[in-house]
Every structure is written in C-alpha cells, then in structure tokens.
N, C-alpha and C positions, 0 to 999 in steps of 0.2 A: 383740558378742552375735550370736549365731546361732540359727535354728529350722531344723530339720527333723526328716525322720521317722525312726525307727529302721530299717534293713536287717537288719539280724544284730545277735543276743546272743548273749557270750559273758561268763561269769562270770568271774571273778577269784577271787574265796574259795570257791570250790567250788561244788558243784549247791545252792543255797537255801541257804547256809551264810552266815548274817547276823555280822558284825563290830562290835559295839558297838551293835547296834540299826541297823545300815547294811547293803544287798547290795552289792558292788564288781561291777561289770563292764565289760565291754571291748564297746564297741558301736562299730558301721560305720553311718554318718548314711548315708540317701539321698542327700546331695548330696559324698558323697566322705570326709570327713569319719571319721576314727580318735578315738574319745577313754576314755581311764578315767572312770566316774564313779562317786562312789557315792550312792546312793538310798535314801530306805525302801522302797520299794517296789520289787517284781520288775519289772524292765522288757519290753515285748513289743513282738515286730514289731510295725511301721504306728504305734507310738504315735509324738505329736508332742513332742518335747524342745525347749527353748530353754535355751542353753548360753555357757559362755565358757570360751576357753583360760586355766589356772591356769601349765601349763607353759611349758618353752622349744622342745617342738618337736621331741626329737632323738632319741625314742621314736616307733616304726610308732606308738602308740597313744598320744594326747598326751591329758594329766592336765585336768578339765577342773569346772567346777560347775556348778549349774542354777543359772537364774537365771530370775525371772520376768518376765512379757512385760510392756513398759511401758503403763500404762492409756492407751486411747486419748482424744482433746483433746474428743472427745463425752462420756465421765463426767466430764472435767476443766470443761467448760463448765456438765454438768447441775450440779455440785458449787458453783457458783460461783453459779449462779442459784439452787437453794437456798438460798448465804448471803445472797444480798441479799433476799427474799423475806423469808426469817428477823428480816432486822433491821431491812426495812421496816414489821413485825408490830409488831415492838417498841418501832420510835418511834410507830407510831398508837396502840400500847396506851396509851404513856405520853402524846402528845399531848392524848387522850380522856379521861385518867383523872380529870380533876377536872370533865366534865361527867359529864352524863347519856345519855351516850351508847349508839345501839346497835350494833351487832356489824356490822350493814350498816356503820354510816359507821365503823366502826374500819376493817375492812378496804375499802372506797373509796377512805380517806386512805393505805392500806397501798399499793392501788395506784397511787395518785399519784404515791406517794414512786419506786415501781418504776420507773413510767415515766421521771421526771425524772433515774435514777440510771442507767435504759440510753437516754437519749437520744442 
C-alpha cells in the first residue's frame, strides 16, 4: 500500500468520459510512481491517493486500486474502551437491578468494574 499526491492527470476514456459509472486514468504519483486507476470521481492535482499495485509492472503505467488508509491504533483503542465501558454499564445495570438502586451507584459500580478490567 502506498499514499501519495497526484502530479499529472491524464485520462484514459477520454476528457470526463465515465465507463460504467467509473473515470479511467493515467496518473503520475509525486513520489515517482505511474498507475491506471479508475475512480468515481475526477481526479486533480495535489489530491492525496492511497493505492496498490493490481499489475505485474510491464506497462510505463501500471494497473492499480485505491485502497483505504488503515485506521490508526488511536480509534482502535477509543473503540475498545467504548466496549468495555459498554459492558461494564451493563453488568452494574444488572448487578442493581434487584435493589433499589440509584443511577449514582449504578454507574460507581460501572466504574469499578472499569478500573478492575484496565488494571
């Protein structure tokens, strides 16, 4: 997988001439880089692509897909302290549920349970 910026557009299927709901073109990466790709959308200098080679290479201009950039381990960690959060809610809901409980010591116990589970 690779990112960089566009340098030059050049089309494939003509000036704005869409193929099945796709634009083809023939783009030159900032970092060197020849590839086909096709897109919905018109592509323009300076925009940023992240890509990977489809082809073997033996084309000036090698065949190529977008691909999207992997999420970084920051939304992976927010994602993850949402679920424990989530299901630390859920055991105090159910631990409470046969007193009389209120909303204070539900979530206390909620984060009890938090702390004991990132200790």
């Amino acid at each position: 997988m690779k990112t960089s910026k566009i340098k030059t557009v050049k089309e494939v299927a003509g000036d704005g001439i869409k193929w099945r709901g796709v634009y083809y073109h023939q783009l030159e990466m900032e970092n060197g880089d020849k590839i086909n790709i096709g897109k919905k959308k018109l592509q323009e200098v300076g925009w940023e692509l992240t890509y990977e080679f489809t082809g073997d290479g033996q084309k000036e201009y090698r065949d190529a897909k977008s691909v999207q950039k992997a999420d970084t381990n920051e939304s992976d960690e927010d994602r993850q302290t949402s679920i424990v959060r989530q299901v630390c809610i859920k055991a105090a809901s159910e631990f409470h549920a046969q007193r009389a409980s209120s909303v204070e010591e539900v979530l206390d116990t909620a984060e009890e349970f938090e702390k004991w589970i990132n200790r």
